[in-house]
Steps between C-alpha positions, in 0.01 A plus 500: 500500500155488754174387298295805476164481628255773330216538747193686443318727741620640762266448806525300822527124287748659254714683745522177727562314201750688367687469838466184554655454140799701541552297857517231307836641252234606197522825360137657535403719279132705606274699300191684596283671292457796806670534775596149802209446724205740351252263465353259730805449694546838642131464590457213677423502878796216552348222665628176565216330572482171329228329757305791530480538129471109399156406670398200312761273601896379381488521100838561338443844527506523834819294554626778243399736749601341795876419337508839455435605838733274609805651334431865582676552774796363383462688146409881662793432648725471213280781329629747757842361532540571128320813460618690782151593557209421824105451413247430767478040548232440828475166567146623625315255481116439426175496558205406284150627659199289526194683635234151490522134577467376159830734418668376797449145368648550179816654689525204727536248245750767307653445832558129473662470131737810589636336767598234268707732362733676761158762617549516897159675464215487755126646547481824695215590667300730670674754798847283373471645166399821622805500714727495171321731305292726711358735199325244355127528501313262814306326172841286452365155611877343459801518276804252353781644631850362289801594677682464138375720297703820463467849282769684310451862384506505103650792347773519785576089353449574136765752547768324684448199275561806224819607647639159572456408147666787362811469824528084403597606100114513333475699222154689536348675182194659585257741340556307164128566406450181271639187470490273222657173522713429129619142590385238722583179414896528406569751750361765645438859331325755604462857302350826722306744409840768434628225234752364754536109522582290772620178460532190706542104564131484637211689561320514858129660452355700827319734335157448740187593383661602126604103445198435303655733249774277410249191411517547135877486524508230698226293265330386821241648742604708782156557732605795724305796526482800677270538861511848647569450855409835734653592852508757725667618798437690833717725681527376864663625804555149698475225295142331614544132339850312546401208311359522127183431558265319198145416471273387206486873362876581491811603771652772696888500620579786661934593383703647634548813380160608708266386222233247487444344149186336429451328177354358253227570261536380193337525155539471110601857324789380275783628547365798699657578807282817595346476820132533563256618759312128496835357504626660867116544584429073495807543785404720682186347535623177638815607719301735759286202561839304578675781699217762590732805543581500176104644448618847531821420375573645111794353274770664442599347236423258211611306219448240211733234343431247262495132621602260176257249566473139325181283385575276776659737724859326530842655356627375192860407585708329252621451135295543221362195238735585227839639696655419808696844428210650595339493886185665623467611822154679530184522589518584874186646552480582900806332617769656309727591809434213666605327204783680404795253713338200355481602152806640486643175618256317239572699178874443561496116552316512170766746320778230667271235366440367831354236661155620735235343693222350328254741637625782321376310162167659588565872427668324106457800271402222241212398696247785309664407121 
């Protein structure tokens, strides 16, 4: 008889986890309190964009990342191939804006530790930058363009990763509305809100932003909170940026279903997901400067998720103090999708009590008890 995994949540790291488990010959077993992919997942703006988002240099995290990046192309692969199903993957590229010297500085010697690790980056400037992104406003002093940096478009993902679960043999339980979890230690039992219980060998916790919840179960401290983050998105005839394009305020990658997402402002509201007038407002007030059309350009659209952010901003990823039955995998914050492969890949090695690289000691779920 298949060990039964029971995981919990059901957004991009539990759906990726959950298929990377039943890869593997376990039974997973998913619950979500709602419905797959409502939260942050489903409103992220999908970018894979480890150098542009690591600036300070090659922590753990950023090897995280860049792993990650690594095996995407392989894994949306296998996500399709399984689920039947296409979503938009751009191996776009980037470009991160400087518009002074000093700014240009810092991106040079950005530059010289990303080569170091597989970046075949360079600094774009002038009438050569305006070349590959015309729109952008004549203020741009130079840019680092990575070749390898890519996008993917969320909900399109979230739901193919959905239906490839559910085609590979995962049983999916959603709109439970409560969770409790019975038993921990022995095995795994968890009781929803309808009286139901669902039982298992082992427990897999992706339940984002809510994992704090579970630290009184758990007897240890689990430091993830929610951070609103806002986007919005324009309507666009031709698509007027075919790179994602950062600077110090935030990005805009234009997809390709003729919209161009620009993102992120972020603040502290719980676990509010309205969106607010400040919230789109602080964008708006930043992107014209970066692409000047977009002055008389109106959103179309906008959203909020919440971003399950840690004290020290890495993922927890790994057993907890007391259990190895039990396995965290939260704690995301920004870099949930591009996480997704590489957690997946993690939380199973742990399940299989496998052997990883040292490295990955970092994001220790024991490190806050």
């Amino acid at each position: 008889m298949k060990e039964q995994i029971i995981v919990l949540g059901g957004g991009i790291i539990g759906l990726s986890c959950a298929l990377e488990l039943q890869r593997r010959g376990y039974q997973a077993v998913l619950l979500e309190t709602k419905s797959c992919g409502g939260q942050a997942s489903g409103a992220a703006a999908g970018m894979l964009a480890p150098y542009s988002e690591n600036v300070e240099g090659p922590d753990a995290f950023f090897q995280l990342c860049l792993e990650s990046l690594q095996l995407y192309p392989e894994w949306q692969r296998t996500v399709r191939g399984i689920s039947g199903q296409s979503f938009e993957y751009k191996e776009s590229g980037s470009l991160y804006v400087a518009y002074h010297d000093a700014d240009l500085l810092a991106l040079e010697g950005r530059l010289l530790w990303q080569r170091e690790y597989g970046s075949s980056g360079s600094i774009v400037e002038g009438a050569a930058l305006h070349r590959m992104e015309p729109m952008l406003t004549g203020e741009a002093r130079a840019a680092l363009y990575t070749p390898e940096e890519s996008h993917i478009y969320a909900p399109h993902y979230v739901r193919a990763l959905e239906e490839a679960c559910r085609r590979l043999g995962v049983h999916i339980y959603e709109e439970l509305e409560h969770l409790e979890i019975v038993e921990w230690k022995s095995e795994a039992v968890v009781r929803a809100a309808d009286g139901r219980f669902f039982e298992g060998d082992q427990l897999l916790v992706c339940s984002g932003a809510w994992a704090q919840q579970l630290a009184d179960t758990f007897h240890m401290n689990i430091p993830v909170y929610p951070i609103r983050g806002q986007i919005c998105a324009y309507e666009v005839d031709a698509q007027p940026v075919s790179h994602m394009v950062f600077c110090n305020q935030g990005y805009l990658v234009g997809k390709a279903n003729g919209t161009l997402v620009c993102g992120a402002s972020e603040d502290v509201a719980g676990y509010d997901t309205a969106v607010t007038e400040k919230g789109i407002t602080r964008l708006q007030n930043w992107n014209k400067q970066l692409l000047p059309f977009l002055e008389d350009q109106t959103p179309f659209h906008s959203w909020a998720g919440l971003r399950p952010a840690t004290q020290d901003g890495y993922p927890l990823i790994g057993p907890v103090p007391e259990t190895s039955r039990v396995v965290l995998a939260v704690g995301h914050y920004r870099n949930g999708i591009l996480l997704s492969p590489v957690t997946a890949l993690l939380a199973a090695d742990y399940i299989a009590n496998k052997q990883h690289a040292a490295f990955n000691q970092t994001f220790s779920p024991s490190r806050f008890s």
